[in-house]
N, C-alpha and C positions, 0 to 999 in steps of 0.2 A: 515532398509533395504527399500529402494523406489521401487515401485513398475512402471518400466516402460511403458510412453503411445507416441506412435510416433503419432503426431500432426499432420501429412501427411498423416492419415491412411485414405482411403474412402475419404469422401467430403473434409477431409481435411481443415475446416474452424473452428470458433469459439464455434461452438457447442461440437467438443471434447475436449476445453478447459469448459466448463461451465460444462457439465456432470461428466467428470473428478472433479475437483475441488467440485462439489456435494456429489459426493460419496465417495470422501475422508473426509470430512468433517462427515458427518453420520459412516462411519464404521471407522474412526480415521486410516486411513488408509495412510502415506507417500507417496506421489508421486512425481516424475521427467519426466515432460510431455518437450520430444525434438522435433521441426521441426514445433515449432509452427505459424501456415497457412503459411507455407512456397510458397507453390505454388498462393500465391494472390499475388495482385498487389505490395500491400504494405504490407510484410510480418513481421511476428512479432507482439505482443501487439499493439493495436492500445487503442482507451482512451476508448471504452466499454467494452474490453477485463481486460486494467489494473484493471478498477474499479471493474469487477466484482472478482478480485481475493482479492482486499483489502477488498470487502464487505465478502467473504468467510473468508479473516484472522480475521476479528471484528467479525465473531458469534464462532471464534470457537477458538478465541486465538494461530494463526498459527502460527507456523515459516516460514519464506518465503526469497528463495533468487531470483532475477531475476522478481523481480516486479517490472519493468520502461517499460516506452515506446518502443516499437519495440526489444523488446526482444523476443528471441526463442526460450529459455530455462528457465522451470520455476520447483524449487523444492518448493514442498507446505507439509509441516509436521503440522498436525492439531491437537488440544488440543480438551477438551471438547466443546459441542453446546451448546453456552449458548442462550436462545429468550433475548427480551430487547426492547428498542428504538433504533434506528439507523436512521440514515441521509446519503447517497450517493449521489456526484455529479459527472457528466459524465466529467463535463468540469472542474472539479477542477486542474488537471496540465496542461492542453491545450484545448484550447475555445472547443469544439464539438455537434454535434445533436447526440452521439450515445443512442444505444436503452436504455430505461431505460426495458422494456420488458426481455431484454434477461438478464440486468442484474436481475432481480427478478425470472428470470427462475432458474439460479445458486441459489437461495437463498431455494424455495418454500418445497424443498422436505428435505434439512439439518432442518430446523425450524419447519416444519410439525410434524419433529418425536422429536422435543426437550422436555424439560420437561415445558415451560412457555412460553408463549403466546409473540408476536413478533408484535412490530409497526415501517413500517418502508417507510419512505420517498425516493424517487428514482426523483434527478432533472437532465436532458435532455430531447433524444428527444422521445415523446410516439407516433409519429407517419411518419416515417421516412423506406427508401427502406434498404430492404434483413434484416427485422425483423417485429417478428409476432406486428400487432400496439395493442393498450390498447384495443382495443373495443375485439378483438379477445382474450386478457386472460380472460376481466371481463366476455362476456359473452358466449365462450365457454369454454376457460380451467378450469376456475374454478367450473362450473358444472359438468364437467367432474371429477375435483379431488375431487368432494362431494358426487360424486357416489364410491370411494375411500375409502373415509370415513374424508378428509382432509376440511376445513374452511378455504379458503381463499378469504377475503373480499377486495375491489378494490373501489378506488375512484380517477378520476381526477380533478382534481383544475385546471393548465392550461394547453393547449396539447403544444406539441412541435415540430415543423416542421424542416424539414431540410432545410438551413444549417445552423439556426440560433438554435436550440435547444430553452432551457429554459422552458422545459414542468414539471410540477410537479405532481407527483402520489403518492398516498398514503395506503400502505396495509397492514392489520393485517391478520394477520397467529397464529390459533390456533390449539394444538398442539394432534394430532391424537392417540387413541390409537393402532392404529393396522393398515396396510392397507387393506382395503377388495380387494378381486379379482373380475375382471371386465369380464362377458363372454357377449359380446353383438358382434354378427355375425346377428342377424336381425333389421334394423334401425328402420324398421314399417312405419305406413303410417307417409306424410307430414302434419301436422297440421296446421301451418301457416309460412310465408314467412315475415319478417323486414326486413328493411331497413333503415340506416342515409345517409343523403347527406349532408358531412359538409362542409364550410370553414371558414377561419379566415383571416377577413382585406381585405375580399377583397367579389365583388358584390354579394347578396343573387342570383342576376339570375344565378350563376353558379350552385349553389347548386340546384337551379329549374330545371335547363336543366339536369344534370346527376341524379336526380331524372325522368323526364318525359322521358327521353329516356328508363332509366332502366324498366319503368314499360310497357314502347311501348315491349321493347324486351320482358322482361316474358309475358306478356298477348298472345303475339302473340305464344309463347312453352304454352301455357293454365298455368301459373303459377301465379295467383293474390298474390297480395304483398302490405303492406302499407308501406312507405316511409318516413320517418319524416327531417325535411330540420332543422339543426343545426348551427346558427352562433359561434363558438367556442371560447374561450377568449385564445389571445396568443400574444409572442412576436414577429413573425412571418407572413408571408401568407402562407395560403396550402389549398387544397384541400384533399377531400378523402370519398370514396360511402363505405358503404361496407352491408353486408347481409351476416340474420342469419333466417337458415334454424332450425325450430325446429321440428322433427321427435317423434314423439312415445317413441322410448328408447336411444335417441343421439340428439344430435345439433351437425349442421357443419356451420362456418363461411368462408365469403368469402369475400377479402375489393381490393381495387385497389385504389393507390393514383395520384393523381396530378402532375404536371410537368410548366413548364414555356414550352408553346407553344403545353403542350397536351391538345386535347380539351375535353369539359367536358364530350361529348359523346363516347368518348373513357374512361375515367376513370369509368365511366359507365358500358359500354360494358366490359369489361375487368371480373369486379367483376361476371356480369352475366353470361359471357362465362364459370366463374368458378364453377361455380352452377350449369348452368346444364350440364356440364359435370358429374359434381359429381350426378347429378340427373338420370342420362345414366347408372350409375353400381348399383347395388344391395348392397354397400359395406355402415358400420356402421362409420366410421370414414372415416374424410376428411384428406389430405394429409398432412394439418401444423400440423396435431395433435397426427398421429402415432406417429411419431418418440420422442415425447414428452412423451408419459404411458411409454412408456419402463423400465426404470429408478424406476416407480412408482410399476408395475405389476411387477419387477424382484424382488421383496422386499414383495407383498402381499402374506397373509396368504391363501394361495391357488394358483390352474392353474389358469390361466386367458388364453381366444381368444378373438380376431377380426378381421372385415372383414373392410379391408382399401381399398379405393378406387384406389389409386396409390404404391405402390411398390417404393419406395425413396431411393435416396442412403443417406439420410440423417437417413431416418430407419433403412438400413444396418449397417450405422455407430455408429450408439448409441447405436444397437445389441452389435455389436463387442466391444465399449466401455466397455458396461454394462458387456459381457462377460469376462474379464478383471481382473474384482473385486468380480465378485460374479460364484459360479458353477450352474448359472441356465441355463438351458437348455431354447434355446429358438429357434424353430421352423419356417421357411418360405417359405408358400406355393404359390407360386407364382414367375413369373419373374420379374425382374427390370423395371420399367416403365409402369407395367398392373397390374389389379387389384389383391388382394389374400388376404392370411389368416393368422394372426401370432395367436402362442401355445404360452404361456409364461410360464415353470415349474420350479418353484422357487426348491432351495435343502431340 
């Protein structure tokens, strides 16, 4: 019996396919996900989508029908989680930069709770638009899922830009015995402000300028920050700033990338506008990140809160996913688009 998920629910993009395909894989659970991102541009499987569902049939020995390209219907019946080695290419049926991020997102929480330890290579793009980049899992998600109680170790070799992709990442996932619950509604004070300004292939004075502008703008919000300028190894040119806030009991990350004909002071600014907004609410987590624990907290041995800075329909939607598969009740104190408070009570 498949347990159905309409692909069109809420945001309606790739993230109800990757949570879906998650948590079938962990609780062995049949699924036939219809209407997959029907409402995008180019709807259907696209090659970060494909891949991450062949990466979910190799840990867990799937059955799977409707796994090509621009497909919209996908039946995924999943066998045991086995960890291992493993090797994913984004561009292995058609050339792409898509994320290798999201595809390890799919992967992190089936593997977490496996019985053996998981190394596993992801080649595309690690740092590329409408996905979280590498620098925002190594160093917020995964401290985040180590307050969880989860190991997931992160290393890039080369980044990967759009639209050439070619980026390689590599990460071992050791396998949890439990997940702890997470009650953190006070971020605490700021302790210090990082920063990278990267590019690759192309003039260090870009990475100067969205470095020197960035810190003109916090200094002037009284927010001192150190900056470190990164030439990156890749097959590619890109840019890309980003900042990492580290608080008392949370980090929140914040990046903006590069463009042909964006200036560097705008990729700059961008990342900073996102800081301190998030610096304006009182809330524990940053808005890539909510809708990311859900998944993790619907599963811990205990209630878990927190206080999210923005109210997502991305958070909504991974509610209602997660609500789907499991009877946990799960709580939202706040409107769409302002800040509040998610209850997470497992059954």
């Amino acid at each position: 019996m498949y347990l159905q998920i309409d692909g069109n629910y809420g945001e309606g993009g790739g993230q109800i396919l990757r949570t879906t395909l998650s948590l079938s894989c962990l609780l062995r659970k049949p699924v036939e996900i219809s209407n997959i991102r029907r409402g995008r541009k180019i709807p259907g499987l696209q090659p970060q989508h494909l891949t991450s569902v062949n990466a979910c049939r190799s840990i867990s020995e799937a059955e799977v029908e409707g796994n090509k390209l621009k497909s919209m219907t996908l039946k995924f019946s999943p066998g045991r989680i086995k960890g291992g080695n493993f090797t994913f290419n984004v561009a292995e049926e058609k050339r792409s930069a898509g994320s290798t991020s999201l595809i390890l997102q799919a992967l992190f929480l089936p593997l977490s709770l496996s019985e053996q330890s998981s190394e596993i290579t992801v080649l595309g793009g690690t740092h590329v638009p409408w996905s979280p980049p590498f620098d925002y899992l190594k160093e917020i998600f995964s401290p985040m899922l180590e307050k969880l109680g989860c190991r997931v170790d992160l290393h890039i070799v080369k980044w990967g830009w759009y639209p050439k992709g070619g980026g390689e990442v590599h990460c071992t996932i050791q396998p949890a015995e439990k997940l702890i619950p997470l009650n953190l509604t006070e971020r605490g004070k700021l302790l210090n402000l990082k920063g990278i300004s990267v590019v690759s292939n192309l003039p260090t004075s870009i990475a100067e300028r969205q470095r020197d502008h960035a810190l003109k703008v916090l200094r002037q919000k009284g927010f001192p920050a150190e900056v470190k300028i990164i030439q990156a190894p890749s097959i590619g040119q890109g840019t890309f700033f980003f900042l990492k806030a580290a608080f008392e009991n949370s980090v929140a990350g914040f990046g903006a990338l590069g463009a042909i004909g964006k200036r560097a002071e705008k990729v700059a600014e961008e990342a900073c506008q996102e800081f301190l907004e998030f610096a304006q609410t009182q809330a524990s987590i940053d808005p890539h990140l909510s809708d990311q624990l859900i998944p993790y907290l619907a599963l811990a041995d205990g209630q878990s809160s927190f206080t999210a800075s923005r109210i997502s329909k991305h958070l909504l939607t991974n509610i209602w996913v997660v609500e789907q598969f499991l009877p946990t009740k799960i709580a939202v104190e706040g409107a769409e688009g302002s800040e509040g408070r998610v209850i997470i009570t497992p059954s």
